[in-house]
C-alpha positions in Angstrom: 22.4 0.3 5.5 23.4 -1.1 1.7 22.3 -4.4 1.0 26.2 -5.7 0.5 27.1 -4.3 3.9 23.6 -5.9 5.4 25.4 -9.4 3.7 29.1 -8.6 4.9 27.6 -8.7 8.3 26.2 -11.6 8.0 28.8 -13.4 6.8 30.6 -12.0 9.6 28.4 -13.3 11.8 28.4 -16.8 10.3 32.0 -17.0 10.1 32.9 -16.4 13.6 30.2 -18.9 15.0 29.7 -22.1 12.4 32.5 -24.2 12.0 30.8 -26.6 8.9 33.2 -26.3 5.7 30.2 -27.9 3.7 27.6 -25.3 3.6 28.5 -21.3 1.9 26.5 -18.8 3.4 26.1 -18.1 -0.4 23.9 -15.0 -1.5 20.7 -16.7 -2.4 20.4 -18.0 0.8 21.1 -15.0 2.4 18.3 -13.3 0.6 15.8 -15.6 1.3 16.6 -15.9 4.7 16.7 -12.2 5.4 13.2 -11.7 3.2 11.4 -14.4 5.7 13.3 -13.1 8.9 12.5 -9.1 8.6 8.4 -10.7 8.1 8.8 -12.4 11.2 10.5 -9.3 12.9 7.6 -7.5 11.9 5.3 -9.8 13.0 6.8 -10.2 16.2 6.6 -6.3 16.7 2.9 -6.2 15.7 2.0 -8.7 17.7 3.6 -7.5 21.2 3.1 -3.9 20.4 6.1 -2.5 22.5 6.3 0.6 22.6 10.2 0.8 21.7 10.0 -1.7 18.8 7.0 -0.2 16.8 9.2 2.8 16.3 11.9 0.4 14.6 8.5 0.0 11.7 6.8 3.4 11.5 8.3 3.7 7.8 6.2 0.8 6.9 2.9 2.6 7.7 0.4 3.5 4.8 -1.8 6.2 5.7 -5.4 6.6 4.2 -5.2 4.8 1.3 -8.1 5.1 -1.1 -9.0 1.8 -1.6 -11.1 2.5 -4.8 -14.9 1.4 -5.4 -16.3 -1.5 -3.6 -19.0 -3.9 -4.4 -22.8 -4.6 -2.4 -23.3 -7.7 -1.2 -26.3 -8.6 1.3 -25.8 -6.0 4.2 -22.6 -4.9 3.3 -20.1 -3.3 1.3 -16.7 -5.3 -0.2 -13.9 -3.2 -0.8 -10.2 -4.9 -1.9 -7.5 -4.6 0.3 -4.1 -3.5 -1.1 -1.6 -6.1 -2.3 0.9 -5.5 0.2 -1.6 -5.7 3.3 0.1 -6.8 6.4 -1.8 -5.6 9.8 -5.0 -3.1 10.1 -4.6 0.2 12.1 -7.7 2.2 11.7 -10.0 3.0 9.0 -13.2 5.1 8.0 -15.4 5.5 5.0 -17.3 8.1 3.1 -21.1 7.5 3.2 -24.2 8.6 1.5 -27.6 8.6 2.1 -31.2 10.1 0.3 -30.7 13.2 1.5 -26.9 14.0 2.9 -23.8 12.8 1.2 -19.9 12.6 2.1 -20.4 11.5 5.6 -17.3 10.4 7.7 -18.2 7.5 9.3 -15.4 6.0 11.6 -15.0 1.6 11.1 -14.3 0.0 14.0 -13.1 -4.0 13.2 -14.7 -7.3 14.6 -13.8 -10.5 14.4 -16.6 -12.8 11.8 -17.3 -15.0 14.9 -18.5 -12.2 16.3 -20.9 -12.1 13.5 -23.9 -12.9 15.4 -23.8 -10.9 18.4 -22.9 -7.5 16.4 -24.9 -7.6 13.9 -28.0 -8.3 16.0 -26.7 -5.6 18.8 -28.4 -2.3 18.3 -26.2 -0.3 19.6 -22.9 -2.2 18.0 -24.1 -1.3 14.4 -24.0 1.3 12.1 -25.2 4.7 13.4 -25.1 7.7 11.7 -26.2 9.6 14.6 -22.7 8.6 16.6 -20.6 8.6 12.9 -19.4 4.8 13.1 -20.0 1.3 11.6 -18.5 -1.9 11.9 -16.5 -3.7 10.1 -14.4 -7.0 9.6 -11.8 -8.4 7.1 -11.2 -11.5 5.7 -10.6 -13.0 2.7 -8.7 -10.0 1.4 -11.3 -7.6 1.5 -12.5 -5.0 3.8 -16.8 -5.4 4.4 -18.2 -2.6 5.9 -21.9 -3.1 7.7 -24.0 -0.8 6.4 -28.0 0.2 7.7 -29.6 2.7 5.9 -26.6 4.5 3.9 -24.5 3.8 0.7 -20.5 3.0 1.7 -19.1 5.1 -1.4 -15.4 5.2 -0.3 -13.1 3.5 2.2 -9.4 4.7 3.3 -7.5 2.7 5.0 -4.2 2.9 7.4 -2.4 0.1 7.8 0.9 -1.5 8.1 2.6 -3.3 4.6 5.0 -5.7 4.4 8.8 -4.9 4.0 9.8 -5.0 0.6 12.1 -7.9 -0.5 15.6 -7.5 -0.5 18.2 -8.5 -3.3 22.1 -8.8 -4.0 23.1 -8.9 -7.4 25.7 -11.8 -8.4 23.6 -15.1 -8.6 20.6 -16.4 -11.0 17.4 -16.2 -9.8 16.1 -20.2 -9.3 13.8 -20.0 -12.2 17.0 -18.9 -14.1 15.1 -15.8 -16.1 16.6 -12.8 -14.8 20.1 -12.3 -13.1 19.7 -10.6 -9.3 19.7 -6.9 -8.3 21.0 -4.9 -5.5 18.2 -3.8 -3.6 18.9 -2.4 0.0 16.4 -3.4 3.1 14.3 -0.9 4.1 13.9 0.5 8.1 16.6 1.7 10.3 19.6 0.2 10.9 18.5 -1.1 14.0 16.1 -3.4 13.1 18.1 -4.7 10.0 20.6 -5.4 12.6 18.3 -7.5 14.8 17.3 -9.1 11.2 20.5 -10.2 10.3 21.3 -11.6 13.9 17.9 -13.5 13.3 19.3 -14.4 9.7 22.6 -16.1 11.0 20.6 -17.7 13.9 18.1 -19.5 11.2 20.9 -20.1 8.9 22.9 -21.7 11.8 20.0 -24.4 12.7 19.4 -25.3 9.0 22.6 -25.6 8.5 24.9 -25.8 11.5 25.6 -28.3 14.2 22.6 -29.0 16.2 24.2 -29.2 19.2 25.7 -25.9 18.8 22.5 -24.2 18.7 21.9 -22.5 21.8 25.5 -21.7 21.9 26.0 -20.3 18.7 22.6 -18.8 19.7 24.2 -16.4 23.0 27.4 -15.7 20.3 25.2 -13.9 17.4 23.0 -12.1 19.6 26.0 -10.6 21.8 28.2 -10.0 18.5 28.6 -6.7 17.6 
C-alpha cells in the first residue's frame, strides 16, 4: 500500500467517526501518529509472540549481521549493536584460541541481574567443549562472556524497527526540508491494523472524550 492511499484511509476513517470541525486530520499529524503507532504494533507483536501476527513482521528481520570489531573489557567482549536495533532473536560469535581459530560458538542472552548466578555457575558459562557462551545486552551493546578464548566476530539476527513513513505536502517542523512520499513498509494487513490504531489515537487526542469507546467499536469494525 502507497503512503497517500495509507492517508486516504485514514482520513476516511476520521471522517466517518469524529464530528469536531476544529481539529484537520492534517498530514503532519498523520505521519507522526502512524510512525509511533506501527512501533507500538510491533511491540505488541514481539511481545505476545502470536503465531499469526509475527508473520504480519517477518520483513523486518535482519539476519546475521556482522556487527564489526568489538572491544575487551574485564571478562568480556563489547560489540555495538546496529542503529536500528529493536528486539534480539538469536546470535553467535566467531572465537579463537592459542591453538584453534574460527570457532562457532552459539550466545545464549541473560538478563544483567542474572549477573551473579551465571557467571559463577560452571556449567552456565562459556564452554568450548558444548560450542556456547553467554551473553547479555544493554546499553546498546552486545557483551559476550568469554573464559579462555578471544570473541573475534559476532552476527547477530534480530528484528529493526519499521522505517518512518512520509507524505509530501507540508514543512517539516524545523522548517529545513519540505516532506517526501515515502510508503510504510509490511503487508497491507498490518498497515491496515496501523491506521485503525492511527484514527483511534487521533480520536482521543483530539476527539470527544466521551465518544471514545464508541468511536473506538466504529474504527475497528470499518472496513
Amino acid at each position: 500500500m502507497d503512503i497517500l492511499t495509507a492517508y486516504t484511509r485514514f482520513l476516511l476513517k476520521t471522517n466517518r467517526n469524529f464530528k469536531s470541525n476544529n481539529v484537520t486530520a492534517d498530514k503532519p499529524r498523520f505521519v507522526q501518529i502512524y510512525n509511533e503507532e506501527q512501533v507500538r504494533r510491533v511491540n505488541f507483536i514481539l511481545d505476545n509472540k502470536n503465531d499469526d501476527d509475527i508473520r504480519e513482521i517477518q520483513e523486518l528481520i535482519v539476519s546475521q549481521a556482522d556487527l564489526g570489531t568489538g572491544t575487551k573489557k574485564g571478562d568480556r567482549y563489547e560489540f555495538d549493536l546496529p542503529e536500528d536495533f529493536m528486539e534480539y532473536s538469536s546470535a553467535y560469535a566467531k572465537v579463537s584460541t592459542k591453538k584453534c581459530k574460527d570457532i562457532k560458538v552459539n550466545l545464549w542472552e541473560f538478563k544483567d541481574f542474572n549477573y551473579s548466578e551465571v557467571i559463577g555457575d560452571k556449567n552456565a558459562t562459556s564452554s568450548l567443549e558444548f560450542r556456547e557462551a553467554p551473553m547479555t545486552i544493554s546499553g546498546g551493546k552486545i557483551q559476550v562472556f568469554d573464559e579462555g578464548f578471544s570473541v573475534d566476530k559476532v552476527y547477530l539476527t534480530y528484528y529493526r524497527y519499521p522505517k518512518d513513513i512520509d507524505i509530501e505536502g507540508y514543512i517539516k517542523i524545523d522548517g529545513s526540508t519540505t516532506s517526501t512520499n515515502v510508503d510504510p513498509e509490511l503487508d497491507n494487513e498490518f498497515i491496515d491494523k496501523v491506521i485503525s490504531m492511527c484514527a483511534e489515537s487521533y480520536f482521543r487526542q483530539y476527539g470527544d472524550p466521551n465518544q471514545v469507546q464508541i468511536n473506538k467499536d466504529r474504527i475497528l469494525n470499518d472496513h
